[in-house]
N, C-alpha and C positions, 0 to 999 in steps of 0.2 A: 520779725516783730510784725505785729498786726493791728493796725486803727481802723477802730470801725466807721463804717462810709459816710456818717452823721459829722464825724468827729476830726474827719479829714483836713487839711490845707489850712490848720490852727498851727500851727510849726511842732504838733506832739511829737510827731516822729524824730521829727531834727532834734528836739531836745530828749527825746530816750538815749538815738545814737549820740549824742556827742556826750551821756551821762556814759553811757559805754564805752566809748573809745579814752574819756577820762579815769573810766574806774581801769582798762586794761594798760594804760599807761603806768597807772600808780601802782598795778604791781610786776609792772617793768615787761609788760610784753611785748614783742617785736611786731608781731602783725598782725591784723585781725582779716578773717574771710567772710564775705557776704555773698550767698549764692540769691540770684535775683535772676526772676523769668524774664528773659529778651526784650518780652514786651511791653513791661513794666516801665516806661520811661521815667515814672515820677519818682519811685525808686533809684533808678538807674542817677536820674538829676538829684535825690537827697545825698547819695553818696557819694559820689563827683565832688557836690559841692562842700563835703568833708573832708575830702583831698584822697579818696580813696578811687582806684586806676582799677581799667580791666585789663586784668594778666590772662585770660583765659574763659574759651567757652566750651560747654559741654554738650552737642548737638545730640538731640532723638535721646539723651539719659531716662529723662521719664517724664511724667505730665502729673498735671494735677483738675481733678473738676472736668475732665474731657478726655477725646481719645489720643 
């Protein structure tokens, strides 16, 4: 998901994911995946603080916006 930079650190994001992780509860899903660029900390810290863990990373997969 994407907020734009105006619209940032209002808690939008937290309350999209957590609209998400309740809609895939209610139809009984096991887990959900969030792939998030390394650098991304604030990311990194909305998802964490949803109680969502890194299982893994993907090094040099691909890039986005540069080389």
């Amino acid at each position: 998901m994407y907020v734009e930079a105006g619209d940032r650190r209002r808690g939008i994001a937290r309350l999209l994911l957590k609209a998400l992780v309740g809609r895939a509860g209610r139809l009984r899903k096991h887990a959900m995946v969030g792939g998030i660029e390394a650098g991304n900390v604030a990311s990194i810290a909305l998802h964490a603080g949803l109680a969502f863990e890194e299982v893994g990373r993907l090094p040099e997969v691909g890039a986005q916006f540069g080389p």
